[in-house]
C-alpha positions in Angstrom: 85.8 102.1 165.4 89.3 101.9 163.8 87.9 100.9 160.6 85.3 103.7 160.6 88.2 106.3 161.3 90.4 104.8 158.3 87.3 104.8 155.8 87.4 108.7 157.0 90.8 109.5 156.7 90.7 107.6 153.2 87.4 109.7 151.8 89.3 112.8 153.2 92.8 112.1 151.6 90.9 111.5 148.0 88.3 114.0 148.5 91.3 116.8 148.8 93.4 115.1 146.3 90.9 115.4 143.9 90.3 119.1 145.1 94.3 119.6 144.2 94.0 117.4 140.9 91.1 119.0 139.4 91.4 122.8 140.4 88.4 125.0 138.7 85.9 122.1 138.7 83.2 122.4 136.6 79.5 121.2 135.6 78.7 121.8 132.4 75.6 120.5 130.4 76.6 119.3 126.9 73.5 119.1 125.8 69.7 119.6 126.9 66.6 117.5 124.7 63.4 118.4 125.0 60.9 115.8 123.3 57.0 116.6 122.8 54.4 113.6 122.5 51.4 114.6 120.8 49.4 114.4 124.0 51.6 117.4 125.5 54.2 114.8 128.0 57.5 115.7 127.1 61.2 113.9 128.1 64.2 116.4 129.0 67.5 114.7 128.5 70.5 116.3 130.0 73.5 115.7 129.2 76.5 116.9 131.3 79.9 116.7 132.4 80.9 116.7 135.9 85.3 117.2 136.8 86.5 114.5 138.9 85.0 116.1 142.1 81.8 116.5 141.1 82.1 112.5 140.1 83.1 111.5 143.5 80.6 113.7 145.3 78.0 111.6 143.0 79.8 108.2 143.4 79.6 108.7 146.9 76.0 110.2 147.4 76.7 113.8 148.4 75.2 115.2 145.4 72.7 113.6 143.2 71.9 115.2 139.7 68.8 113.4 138.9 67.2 114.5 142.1 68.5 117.8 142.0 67.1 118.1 138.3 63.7 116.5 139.5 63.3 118.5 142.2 64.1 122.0 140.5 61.4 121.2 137.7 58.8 119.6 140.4 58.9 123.1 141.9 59.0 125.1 138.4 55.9 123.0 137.1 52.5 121.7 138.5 53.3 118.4 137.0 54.8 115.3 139.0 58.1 114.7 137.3 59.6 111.1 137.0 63.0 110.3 136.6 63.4 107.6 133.7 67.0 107.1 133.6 69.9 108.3 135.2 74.0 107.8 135.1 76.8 109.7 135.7 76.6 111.8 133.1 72.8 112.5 131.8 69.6 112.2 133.2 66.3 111.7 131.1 63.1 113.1 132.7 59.4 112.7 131.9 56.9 115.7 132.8 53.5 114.8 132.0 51.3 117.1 130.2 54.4 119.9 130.2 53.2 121.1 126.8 49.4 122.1 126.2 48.4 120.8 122.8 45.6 123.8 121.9 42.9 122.7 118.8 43.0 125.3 116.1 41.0 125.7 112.7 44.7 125.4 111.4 46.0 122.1 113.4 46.9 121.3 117.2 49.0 124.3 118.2 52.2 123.7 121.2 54.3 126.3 122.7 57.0 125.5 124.6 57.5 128.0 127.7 60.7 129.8 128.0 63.3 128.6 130.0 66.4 130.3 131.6 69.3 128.1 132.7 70.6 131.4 134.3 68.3 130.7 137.1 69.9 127.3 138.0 73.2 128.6 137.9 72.2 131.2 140.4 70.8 129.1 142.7 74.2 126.4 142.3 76.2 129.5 143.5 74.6 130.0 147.0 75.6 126.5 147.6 78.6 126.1 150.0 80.7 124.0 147.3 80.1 127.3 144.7 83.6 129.0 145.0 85.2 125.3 144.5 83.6 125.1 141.1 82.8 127.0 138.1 79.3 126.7 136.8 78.2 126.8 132.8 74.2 125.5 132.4 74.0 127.1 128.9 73.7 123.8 127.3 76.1 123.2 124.6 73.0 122.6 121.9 69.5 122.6 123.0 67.0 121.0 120.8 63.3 120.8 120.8 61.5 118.7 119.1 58.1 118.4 118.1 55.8 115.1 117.7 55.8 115.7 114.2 59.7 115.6 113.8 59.8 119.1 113.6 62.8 120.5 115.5 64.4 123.9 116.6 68.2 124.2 117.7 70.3 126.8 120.1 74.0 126.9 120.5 75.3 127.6 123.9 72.5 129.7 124.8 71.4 130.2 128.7 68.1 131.3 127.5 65.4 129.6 125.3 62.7 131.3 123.4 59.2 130.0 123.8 58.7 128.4 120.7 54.9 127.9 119.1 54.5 125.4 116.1 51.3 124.0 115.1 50.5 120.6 113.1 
């Protein structure tokens, strides 16, 4: 029982000490990939930075951004998403059949559907943590890219365009 009452005093003493050290926490996505195989399955690779905080929450299983990423697209899509890899600071998803390839007279057609990260950071706010940390899900740089190397880019923007490109 003593030693369960230290571990708590310990995780308390660094879980407000890294409160005081890092002040304004923040998440922030660096970057956001989104890669479409020619059968429609694309990856999404985020990139992000968590403060200190955010790190120990994740270091010590309070918070999970691979699930949490998983999860939100699971619900967003009628596709079973899989996580593929996972670290501290990016997480690389696989949605099957995200993308539709269409047959035209002119090639095989894709659209990608819109997406708002404004959404997400909505949702991150109604969290209890939310007024300990500041929130910025406009990715840095979003690319998508298309199976035939084909790519379209978007700098700090919390809203992406569908975008429709046929090979």
């Amino acid at each position: 029982m003593a030693n369960r009452t230290k571990r708590i005093v310990i995780v308390s003493l660094i879980l407000a000490a890294a409160l005081l050290v890092s002040g304004a926490s923040a998440i922030t996505i660096n970057s956001f990939d989104m890669d479409i195989a020619e059968n429609g399955d694309t990856t999404l690779n985020f990139d992000y930075s968590l403060s200190a905080l955010e790190s120990f929450a994740v270091l010590v299983k309070i918070a999970d951004p691979a699930a949490e990423l998983q999860n939100a697209i699971d619900q967003r899509t009628d596709q079973e998403v899989e996580v593929l890899d996972a670290t501290s600071s990016s997480t690389i998803l696989l949605v099957p059949e995200y993308i539709k390839p269409e047959s035209t007279s002119e090639g095989t057609t894709y659209t990608t559907p819109s997406l708002d990260f404004s959404q997400a950071e909505d949702i991150l706010k109604e969290y209890w943590f939310a007024s300990l940390i500041t929130i910025d899900l406009s990715p840095g740089i979003t690319t998508v890219t298309f199976p035939d190397g084909y790519s379209e880019s978007f700098t700090n923007s919390i809203q992406i365009p569908s975008i429709t490109h046929t090979i």
